[in-house]
C-alpha positions as CSV (number, residue, x, y, z in Angstrom):
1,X,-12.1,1.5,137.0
2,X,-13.3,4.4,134.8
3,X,-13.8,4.4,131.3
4,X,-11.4,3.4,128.8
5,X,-13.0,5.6,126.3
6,X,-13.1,9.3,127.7
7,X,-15.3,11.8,126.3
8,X,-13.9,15.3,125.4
9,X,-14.9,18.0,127.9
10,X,-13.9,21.7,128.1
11,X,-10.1,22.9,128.9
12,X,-9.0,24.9,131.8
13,X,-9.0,28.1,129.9
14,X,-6.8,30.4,131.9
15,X,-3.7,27.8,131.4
16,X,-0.6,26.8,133.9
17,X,1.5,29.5,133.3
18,X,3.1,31.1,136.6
19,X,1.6,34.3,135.8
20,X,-1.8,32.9,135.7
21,X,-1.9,30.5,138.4
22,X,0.3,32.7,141.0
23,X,-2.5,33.8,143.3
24,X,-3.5,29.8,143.5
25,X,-0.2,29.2,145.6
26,X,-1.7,31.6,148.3
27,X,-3.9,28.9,149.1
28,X,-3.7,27.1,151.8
29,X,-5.5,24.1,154.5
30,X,-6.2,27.1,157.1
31,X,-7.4,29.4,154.5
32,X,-9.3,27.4,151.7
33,X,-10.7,24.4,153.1
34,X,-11.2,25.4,157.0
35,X,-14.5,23.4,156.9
36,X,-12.8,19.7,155.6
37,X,-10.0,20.4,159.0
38,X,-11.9,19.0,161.7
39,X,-13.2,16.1,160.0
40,X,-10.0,15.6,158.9
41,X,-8.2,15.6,162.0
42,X,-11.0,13.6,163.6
43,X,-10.8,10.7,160.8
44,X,-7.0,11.0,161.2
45,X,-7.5,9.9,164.9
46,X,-9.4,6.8,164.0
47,X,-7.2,5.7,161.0
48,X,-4.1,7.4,161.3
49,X,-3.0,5.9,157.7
50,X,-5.6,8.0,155.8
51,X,-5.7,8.0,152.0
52,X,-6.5,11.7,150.4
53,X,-7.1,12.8,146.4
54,X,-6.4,15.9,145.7
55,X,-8.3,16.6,142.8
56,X,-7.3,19.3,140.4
57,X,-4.4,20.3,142.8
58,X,-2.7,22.8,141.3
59,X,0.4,24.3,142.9
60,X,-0.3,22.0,145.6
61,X,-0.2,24.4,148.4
62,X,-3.5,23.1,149.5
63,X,-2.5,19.2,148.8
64,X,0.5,20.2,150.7
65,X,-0.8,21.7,154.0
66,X,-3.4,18.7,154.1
67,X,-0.9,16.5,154.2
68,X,0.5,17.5,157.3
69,X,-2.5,17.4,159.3
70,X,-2.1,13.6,158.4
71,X,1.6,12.2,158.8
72,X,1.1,9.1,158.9
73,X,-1.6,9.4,156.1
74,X,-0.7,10.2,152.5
75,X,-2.1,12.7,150.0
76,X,-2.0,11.9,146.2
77,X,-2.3,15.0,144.3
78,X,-3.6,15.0,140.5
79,X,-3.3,17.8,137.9
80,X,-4.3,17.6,134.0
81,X,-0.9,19.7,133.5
82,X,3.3,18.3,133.8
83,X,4.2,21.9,134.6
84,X,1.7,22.4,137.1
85,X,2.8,19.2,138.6
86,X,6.5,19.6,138.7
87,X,5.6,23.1,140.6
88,X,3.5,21.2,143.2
89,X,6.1,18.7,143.6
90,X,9.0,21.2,144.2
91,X,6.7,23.1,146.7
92,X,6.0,20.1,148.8
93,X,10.1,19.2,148.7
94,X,10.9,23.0,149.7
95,X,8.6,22.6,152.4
96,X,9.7,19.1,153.8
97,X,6.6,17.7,152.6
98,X,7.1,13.9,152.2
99,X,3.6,11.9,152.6
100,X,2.6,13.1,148.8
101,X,2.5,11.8,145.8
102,X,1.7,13.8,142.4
103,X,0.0,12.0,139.0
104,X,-1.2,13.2,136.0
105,X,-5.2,12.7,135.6
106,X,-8.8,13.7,135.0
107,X,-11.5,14.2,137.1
108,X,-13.9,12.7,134.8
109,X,-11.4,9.4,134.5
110,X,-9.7,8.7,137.2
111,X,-7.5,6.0,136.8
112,X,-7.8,4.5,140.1
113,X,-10.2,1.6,141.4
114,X,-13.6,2.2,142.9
115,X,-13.3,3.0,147.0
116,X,-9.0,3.9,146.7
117,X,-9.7,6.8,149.1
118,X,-10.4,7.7,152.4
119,X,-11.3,11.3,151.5
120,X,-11.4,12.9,148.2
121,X,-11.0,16.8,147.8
122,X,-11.8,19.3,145.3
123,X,-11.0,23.0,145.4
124,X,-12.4,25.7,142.8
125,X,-12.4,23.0,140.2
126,X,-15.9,21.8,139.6
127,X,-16.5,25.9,138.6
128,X,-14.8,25.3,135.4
129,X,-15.7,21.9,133.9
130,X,-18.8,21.8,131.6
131,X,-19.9,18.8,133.4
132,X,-19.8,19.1,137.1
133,X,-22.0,16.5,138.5
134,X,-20.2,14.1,135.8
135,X,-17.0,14.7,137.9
136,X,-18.8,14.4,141.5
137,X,-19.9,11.1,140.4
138,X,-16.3,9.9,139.4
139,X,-15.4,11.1,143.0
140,X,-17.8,9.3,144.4
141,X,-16.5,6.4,142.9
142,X,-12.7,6.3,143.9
143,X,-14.6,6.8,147.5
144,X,-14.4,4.2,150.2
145,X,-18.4,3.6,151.6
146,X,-17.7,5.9,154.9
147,X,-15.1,7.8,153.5
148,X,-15.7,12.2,152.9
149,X,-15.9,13.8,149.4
150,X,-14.9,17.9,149.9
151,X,-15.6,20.4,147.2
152,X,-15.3,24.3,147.9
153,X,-16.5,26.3,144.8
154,X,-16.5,30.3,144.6
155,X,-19.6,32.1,144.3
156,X,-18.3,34.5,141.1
157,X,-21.4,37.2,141.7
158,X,-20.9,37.7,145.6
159,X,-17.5,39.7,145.8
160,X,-17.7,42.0,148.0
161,X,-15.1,44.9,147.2
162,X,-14.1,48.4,148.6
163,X,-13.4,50.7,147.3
164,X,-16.2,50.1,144.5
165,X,-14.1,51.5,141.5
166,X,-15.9,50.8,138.1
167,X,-13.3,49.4,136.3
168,X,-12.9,46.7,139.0
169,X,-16.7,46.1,139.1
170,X,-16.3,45.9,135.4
171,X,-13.9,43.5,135.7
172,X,-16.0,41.3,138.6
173,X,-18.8,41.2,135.9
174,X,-16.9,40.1,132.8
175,X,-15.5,37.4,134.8
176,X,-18.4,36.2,135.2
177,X,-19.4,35.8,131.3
178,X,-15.8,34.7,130.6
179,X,-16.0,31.4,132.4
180,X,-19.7,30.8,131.2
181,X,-18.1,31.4,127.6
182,X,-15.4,29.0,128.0
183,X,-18.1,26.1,129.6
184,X,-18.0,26.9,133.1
185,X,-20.0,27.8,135.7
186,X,-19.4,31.0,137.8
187,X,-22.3,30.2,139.9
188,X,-20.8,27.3,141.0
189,X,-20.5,28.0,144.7
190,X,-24.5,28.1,144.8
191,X,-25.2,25.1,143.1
192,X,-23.0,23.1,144.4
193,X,-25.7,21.2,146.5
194,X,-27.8,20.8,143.8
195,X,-25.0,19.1,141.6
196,X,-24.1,16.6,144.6
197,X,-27.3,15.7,144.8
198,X,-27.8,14.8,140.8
199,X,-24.8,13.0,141.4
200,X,-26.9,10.8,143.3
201,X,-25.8,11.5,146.8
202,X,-28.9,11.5,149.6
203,X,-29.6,14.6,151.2
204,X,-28.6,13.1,154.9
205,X,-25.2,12.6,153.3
206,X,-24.2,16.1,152.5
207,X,-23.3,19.3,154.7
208,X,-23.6,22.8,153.0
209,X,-21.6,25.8,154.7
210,X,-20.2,28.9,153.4
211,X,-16.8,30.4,153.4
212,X,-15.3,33.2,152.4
213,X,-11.4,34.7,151.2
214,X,-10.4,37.9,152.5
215,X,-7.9,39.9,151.1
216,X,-7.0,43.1,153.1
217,X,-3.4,42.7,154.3
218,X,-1.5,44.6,151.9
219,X,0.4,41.7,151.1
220,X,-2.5,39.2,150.3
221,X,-4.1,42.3,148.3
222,X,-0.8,42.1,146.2
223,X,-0.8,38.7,145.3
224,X,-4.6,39.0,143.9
225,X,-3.7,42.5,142.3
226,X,-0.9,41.2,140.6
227,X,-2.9,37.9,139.6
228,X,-5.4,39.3,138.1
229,X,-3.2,42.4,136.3
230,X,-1.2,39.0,134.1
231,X,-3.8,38.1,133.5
232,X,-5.8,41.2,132.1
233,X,-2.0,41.8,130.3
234,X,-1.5,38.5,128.5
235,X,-4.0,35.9,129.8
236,X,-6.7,34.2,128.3
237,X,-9.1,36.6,130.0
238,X,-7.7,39.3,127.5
239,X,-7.8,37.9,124.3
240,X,-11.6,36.4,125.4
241,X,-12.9,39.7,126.2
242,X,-12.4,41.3,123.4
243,X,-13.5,38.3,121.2
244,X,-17.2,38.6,123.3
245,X,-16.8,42.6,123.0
246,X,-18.0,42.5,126.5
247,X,-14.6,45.1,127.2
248,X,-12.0,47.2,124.8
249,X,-8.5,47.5,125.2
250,X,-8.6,50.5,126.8
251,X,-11.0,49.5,129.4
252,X,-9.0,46.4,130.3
253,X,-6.0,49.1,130.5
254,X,-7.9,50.7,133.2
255,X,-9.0,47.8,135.0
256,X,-5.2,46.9,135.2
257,X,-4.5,50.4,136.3
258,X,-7.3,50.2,138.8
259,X,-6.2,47.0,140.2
260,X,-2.7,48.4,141.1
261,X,-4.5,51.6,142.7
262,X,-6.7,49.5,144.6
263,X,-3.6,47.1,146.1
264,X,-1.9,50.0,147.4
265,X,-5.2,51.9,149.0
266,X,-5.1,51.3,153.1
267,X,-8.9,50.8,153.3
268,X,-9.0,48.2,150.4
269,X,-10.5,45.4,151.1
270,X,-12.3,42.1,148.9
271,X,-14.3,39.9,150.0
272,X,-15.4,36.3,148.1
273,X,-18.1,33.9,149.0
274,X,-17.4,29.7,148.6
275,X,-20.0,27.4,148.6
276,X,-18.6,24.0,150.4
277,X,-19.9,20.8,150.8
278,X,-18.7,17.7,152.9
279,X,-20.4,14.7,151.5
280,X,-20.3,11.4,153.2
281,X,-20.5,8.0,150.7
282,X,-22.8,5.2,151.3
């Protein structure tokens, strides 16, 4: 089991409230974690009765659609936050979803024995802990010997956006400093190899791809627009910038301006680079 005696680590800074999290619940299986499916489905074929953790879960959209590409399997999803939880939960009931379970834990303690899972996964979460490899290594643990450990992680410095409208490149930049500020790492994507292997994983043991989000339908553009415009308006992301004087309030004005424009602009498009890794445990 993990340690009875946790040590204090950095927060999720942006919070659990709707307006902050809403973009999260566009995520999906198909769109976010693409490279885990056909591993997945090919474990699923051997041992239909598959055991997933969803680390750092969220609205559960992800935990969700995974669990469907294993019915007889079950996914146990795990948040630090109630009200994030109770969201996930009512997703997966609105969506029939019945092989998942939600609990309340930490990456860094999870309070499950060593080798409870058949595959343990991790999206856009080691990003914002100060102690990333601290976390792989407590994955690792509630991994079966033969089992997968997944971790996607966004690359913050390759967005590729269109039209390239200063505020919005503004904005790209100061998210960067914001999660450094606040403990994280927005190079996250790119070291993500290097953290599994300080975890202590061999390099034999770990495929490295990339993947990317792409928002150009109008109606994906909205969701990110309107994400990121709560969160400039009343977020944590506000009240941070101005603290590091790395923007005024009248230039996060026009980035919130700017992100409207650029929602509702036909040849908008953006673009964001993931670093994945599938690891298998000894």
């Amino acid at each position: 089991m993990a340690s009875t005696n946790p040590t204090e680590h950095n927060r999720y800074a942006p919070g659990w409230r709707t307006s902050q999290v809403r973009h999260h619940e566009w995520r999906t299986a198909e769109n976010s974690a693409a490279y885990l499916l056909p591993r997945l489905q090919a474990m699923a074929q051997e041992k239909p009765q598959l055991k997933l953790l969803d680390v750092g879960a969220g609205p559960g959209t992800i935990s969700a659609s995974l669990a469907k590409y294993i019915p007889e399997g079950e996914v146990l999803a795990t948040d630090l936050s109630d009200e994030i939880l109770d969201r996930a939960r009512d997703y997966a009931d609105t969506h029939g979803v019945t092989n998942i379970k939600f609990q309340k834990a930490s990456v860094f303690e999870l309070p499950f024995p060593d080798a409870s899972f058949d595959i343990t996964h991790a999206h856009q979460v080691l990003c914002h802990l100060d102690a990333p490899v601290d976390a792989v290594r407590e994955m690792l643990r509630v991994t079966r010997p033969g089992g997968l450990i997944a971790l996607r992680e966004s690359v913050m410095g390759l967005w590729a956006i269109w039209p390239e409208m200063p505020p919005l490149l503004q904005f790209a930049d100061m998210s960067e400093k914001i999660i450094a500020a606040n403990g994280g790492h927005p190079t996250g994507g790119r070291e993500l190899l290097s953290w599994v292997l300080k975890a202590g994983v061999d390099r034999e043991d770990i495929v490295m791809s990339f993947g990317t989000w792409c928002y150009s339908q109008p109606e994906d553009k909205a969701v990110w627009a309107d994400a990121m415009s709560q969160r400039l308006r009343d977020g944590q992301m506000r009240s941070k910038a101005i603290e590091l004087g790395i923007a005024t309030e009248d230039e996060i004005e026009e980035m919130i301006k700017a992100w409207d424009e650029w929602s509702r602009t036909d040849d908008a498009t953006l673009g964001i680079m993931n670093g994945e890794a599938l690891v298998t445990k000894k």
